[in-house]
N, C-alpha and C positions, 0 to 999 in steps of 0.2 A: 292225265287223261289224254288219249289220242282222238282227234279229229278226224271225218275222212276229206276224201278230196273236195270235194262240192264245199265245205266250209272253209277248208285251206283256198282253193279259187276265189272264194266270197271275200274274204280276208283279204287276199293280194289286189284283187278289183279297187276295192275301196280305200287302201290303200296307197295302190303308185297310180292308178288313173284316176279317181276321184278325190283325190289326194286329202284323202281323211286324217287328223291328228290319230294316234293311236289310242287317246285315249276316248274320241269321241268313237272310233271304229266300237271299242268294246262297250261302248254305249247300244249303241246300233247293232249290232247283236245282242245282246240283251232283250233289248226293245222287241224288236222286231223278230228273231229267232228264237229267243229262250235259250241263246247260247251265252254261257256264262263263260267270257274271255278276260285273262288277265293282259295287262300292256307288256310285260313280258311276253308271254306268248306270242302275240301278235307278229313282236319284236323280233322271236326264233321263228315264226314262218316265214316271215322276208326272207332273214340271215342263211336259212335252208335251202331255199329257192333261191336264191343268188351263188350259192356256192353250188347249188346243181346246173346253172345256167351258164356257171365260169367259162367251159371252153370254148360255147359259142359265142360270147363275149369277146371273149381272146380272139376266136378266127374271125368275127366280124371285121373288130379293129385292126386286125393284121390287111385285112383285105381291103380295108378301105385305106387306109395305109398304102398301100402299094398302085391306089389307082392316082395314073398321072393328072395332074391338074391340068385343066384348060384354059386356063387363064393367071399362070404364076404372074407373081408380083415381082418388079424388074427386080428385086435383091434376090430373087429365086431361080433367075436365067441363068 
């Protein structure tokens, strides 16, 4: 079954910010939507969205990465 975006959203919310178990998330859907989610699922919307989100990922931590410290630690002079 494919979900659209607005549930894929709902899903990732309650999940990495509201930091829901997955299996109480597919509670909560249930409940409250009448979306019937298995904890797999759930599991490949993260896994999805984290492997679509990789490069910014990647250039953030390069970037931050490359910014000088202000205040190095004397092992770091």
């Amino acid at each position: 079954m494919q979900y659209g975006k607005r549930i894929n959203a709902i899903v990732l919310y309650l999940l990495h910010y509201q930091s829901l178990p997955e299996k109480r998330l597919s509670e909560v859907m249930d409940d409250l939507l009448g979306v019937h989610l298995a904890t797999a699922t759930v599991v490949h919307f993260s896994q999805d969205y984290a492997q679509h989100f990789q490069c910014f990922a990647d250039a953030a931590r390069d970037h931050v990465a490359a910014v000088p410290v202000k205040h190095p630690r004397p092992s770091q002079r």
